[in-house]
DOGURO-97888 format. One record per residue: residue number from 1; z, x, y of N, C-alpha, C in turn; residue in three letters. Coordinates in steps of 0.001 Angstrom, whole numbers. Atoms other than C-alpha are relative to their C-alpha. Example, Ala and Ser with C-alpha at 12.3 -4.5 7.8 and 13.67 -1.06 7.14 Angstrom:
REM residues 2
SITE   nr      n_z      n_x      n_y     ca_z     ca_x     ca_y      c_z      c_x      c_y  rest
SITE    1        0      890    -1190     7800    12300    -4500        0      900     1200   ALA
SITE    2      -60     -820    -1190     7140    13670    -1060      730     -770     1090   SER
//
This chain:
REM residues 89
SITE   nr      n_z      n_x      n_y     ca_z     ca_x     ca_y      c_z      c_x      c_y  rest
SITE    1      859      523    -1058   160664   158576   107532    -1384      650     -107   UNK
SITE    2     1662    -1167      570   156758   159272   107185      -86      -79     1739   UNK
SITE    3      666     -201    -1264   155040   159979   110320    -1349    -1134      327   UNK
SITE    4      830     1025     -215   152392   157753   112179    -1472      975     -372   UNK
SITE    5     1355     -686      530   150077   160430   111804     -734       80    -1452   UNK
SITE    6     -211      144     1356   150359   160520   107737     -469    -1448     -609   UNK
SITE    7      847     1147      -40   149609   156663   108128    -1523      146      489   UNK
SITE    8     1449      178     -546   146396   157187   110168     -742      842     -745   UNK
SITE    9      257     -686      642   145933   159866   108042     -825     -572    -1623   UNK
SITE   10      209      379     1494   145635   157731   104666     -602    -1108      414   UNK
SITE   11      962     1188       21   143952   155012   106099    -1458      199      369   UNK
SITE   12     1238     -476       33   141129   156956   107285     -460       79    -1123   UNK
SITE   13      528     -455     1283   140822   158698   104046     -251    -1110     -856   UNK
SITE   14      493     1353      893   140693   155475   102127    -1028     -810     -277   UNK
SITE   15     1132      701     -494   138134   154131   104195    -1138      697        6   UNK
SITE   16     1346     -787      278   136106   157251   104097      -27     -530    -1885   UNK
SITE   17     -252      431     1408   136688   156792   100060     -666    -1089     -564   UNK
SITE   18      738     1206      390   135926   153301    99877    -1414      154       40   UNK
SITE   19     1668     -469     -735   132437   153886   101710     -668      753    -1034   UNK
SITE   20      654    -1006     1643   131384   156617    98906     -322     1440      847   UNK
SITE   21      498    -1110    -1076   131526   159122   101724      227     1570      -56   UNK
SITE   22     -952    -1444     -674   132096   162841   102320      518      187     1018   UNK
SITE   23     -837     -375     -569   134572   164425   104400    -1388      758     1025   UNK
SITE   24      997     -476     -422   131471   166368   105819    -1231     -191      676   UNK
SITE   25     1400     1173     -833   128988   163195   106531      987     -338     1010   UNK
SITE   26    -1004      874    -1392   132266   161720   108454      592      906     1232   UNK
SITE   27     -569    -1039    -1150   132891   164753   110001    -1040      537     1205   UNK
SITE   28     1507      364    -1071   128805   165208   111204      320     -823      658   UNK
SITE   29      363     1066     -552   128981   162033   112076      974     -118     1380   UNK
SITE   30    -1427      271     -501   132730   162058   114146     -356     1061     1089   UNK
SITE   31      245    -1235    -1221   131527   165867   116122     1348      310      -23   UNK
SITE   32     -854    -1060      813   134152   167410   114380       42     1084    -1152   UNK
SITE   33      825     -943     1120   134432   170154   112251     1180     -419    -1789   UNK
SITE   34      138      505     1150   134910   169482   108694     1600      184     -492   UNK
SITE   35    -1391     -103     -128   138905   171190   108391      551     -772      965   UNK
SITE   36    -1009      789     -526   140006   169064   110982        2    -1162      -40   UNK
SITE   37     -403     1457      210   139317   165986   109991      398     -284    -1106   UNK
SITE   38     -697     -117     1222   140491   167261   106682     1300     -114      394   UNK
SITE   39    -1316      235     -574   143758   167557   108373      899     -853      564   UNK
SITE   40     -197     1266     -396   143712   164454   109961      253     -830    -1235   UNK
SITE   41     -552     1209     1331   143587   162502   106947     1439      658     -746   UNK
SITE   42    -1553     -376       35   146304   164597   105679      973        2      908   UNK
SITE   43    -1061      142    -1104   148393   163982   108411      804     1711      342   UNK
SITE   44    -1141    -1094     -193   149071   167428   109058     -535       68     1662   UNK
SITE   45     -289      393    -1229   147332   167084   112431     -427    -1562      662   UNK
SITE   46     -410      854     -790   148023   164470   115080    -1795     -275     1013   UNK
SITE   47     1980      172     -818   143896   162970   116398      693     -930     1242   UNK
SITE   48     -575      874    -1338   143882   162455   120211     -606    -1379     -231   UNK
SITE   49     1176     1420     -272   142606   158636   121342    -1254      130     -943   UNK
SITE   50     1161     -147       95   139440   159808   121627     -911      556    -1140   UNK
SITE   51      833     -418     1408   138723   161783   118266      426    -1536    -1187   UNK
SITE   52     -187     1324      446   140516   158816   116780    -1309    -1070     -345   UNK
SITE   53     1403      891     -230   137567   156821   118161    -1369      381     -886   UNK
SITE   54     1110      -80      548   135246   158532   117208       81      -82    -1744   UNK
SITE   55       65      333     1464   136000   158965   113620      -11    -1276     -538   UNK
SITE   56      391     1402      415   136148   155233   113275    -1323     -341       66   UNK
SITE   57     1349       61      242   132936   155233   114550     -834       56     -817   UNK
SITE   58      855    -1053     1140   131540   157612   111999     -212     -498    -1233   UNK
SITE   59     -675      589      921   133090   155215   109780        8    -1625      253   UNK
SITE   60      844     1351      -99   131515   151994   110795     1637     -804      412   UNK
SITE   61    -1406      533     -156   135473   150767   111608      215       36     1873   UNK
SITE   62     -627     -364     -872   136902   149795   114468     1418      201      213   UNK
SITE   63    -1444     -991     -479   139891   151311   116536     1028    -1209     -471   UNK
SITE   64     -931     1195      316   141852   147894   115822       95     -110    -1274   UNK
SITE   65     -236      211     1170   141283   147672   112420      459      862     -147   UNK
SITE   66     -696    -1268      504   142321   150955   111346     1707       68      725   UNK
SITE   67    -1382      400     -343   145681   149959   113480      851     -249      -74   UNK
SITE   68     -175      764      829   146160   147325   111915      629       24    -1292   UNK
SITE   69     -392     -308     1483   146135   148619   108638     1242      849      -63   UNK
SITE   70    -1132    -1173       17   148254   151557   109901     1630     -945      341   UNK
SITE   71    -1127     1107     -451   150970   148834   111550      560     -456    -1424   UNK
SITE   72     -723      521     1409   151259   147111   107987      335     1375     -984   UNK
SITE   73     -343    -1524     1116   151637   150831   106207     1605      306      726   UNK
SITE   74    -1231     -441     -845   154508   151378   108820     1040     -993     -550   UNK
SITE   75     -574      891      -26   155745   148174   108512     1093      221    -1857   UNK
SITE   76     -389       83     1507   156059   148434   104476     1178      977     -186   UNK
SITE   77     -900     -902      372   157520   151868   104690     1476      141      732   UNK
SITE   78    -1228      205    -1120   160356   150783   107173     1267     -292    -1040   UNK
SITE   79    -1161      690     1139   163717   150340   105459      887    -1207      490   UNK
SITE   80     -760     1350     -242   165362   146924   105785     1100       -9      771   UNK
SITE   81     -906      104    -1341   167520   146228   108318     1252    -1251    -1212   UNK
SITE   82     -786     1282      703   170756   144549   106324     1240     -355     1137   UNK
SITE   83    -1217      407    -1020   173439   142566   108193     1174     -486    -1466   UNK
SITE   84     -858      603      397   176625   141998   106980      490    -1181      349   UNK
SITE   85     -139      730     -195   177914   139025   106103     1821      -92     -123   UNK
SITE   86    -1396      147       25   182001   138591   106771      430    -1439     -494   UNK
SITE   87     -956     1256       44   183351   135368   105023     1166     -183      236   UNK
SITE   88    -1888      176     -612   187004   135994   105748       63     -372     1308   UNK
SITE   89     -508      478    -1780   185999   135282   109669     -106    -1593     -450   UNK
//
């Protein structure tokens, strides 16, 4: 089981990534300090709402998209639900 944080974690970082960004402009930009939003993308810690927010900000994204993306990362890593099928009933 991954954690939701570990998702929000890698979808930030991706998006900082994509962008051509540092960890350091997004972290100016977010009014955070530069280890914890290192941490955040590593999912080692858990961003309230509100830093949430802002780092999307920082990051030209909004709170829905980054959700979004995290919902389908969840979704993927979920393990299949199988039903049995009984033909002898």
């Amino acid at each position: 089981m991954t954690l939701l944080r570990t998702h929000i974690g890698s979808t930030l970082r991706s998006a900082r990534v994509a962008q051509g960004r540092t960890l350091r402009d997004v972290a100016k930009g977010a009014r955070v300090s530069l280890g914890y939003l290192s941490e955040v993308e590593r999912g080692q810690k858990e961003a309230s709402s509100e830093l949430l927010n802002s780092i999307c900000q920082a990051l030209d994204l909004s709170l829905s998209t980054v959700m979004i993306d995290v919902a389908h990362l969840v979704k993927s890593s979920e393990a299949p639900v199988l039903t049995v099928v009984d033909d002898a009933a």
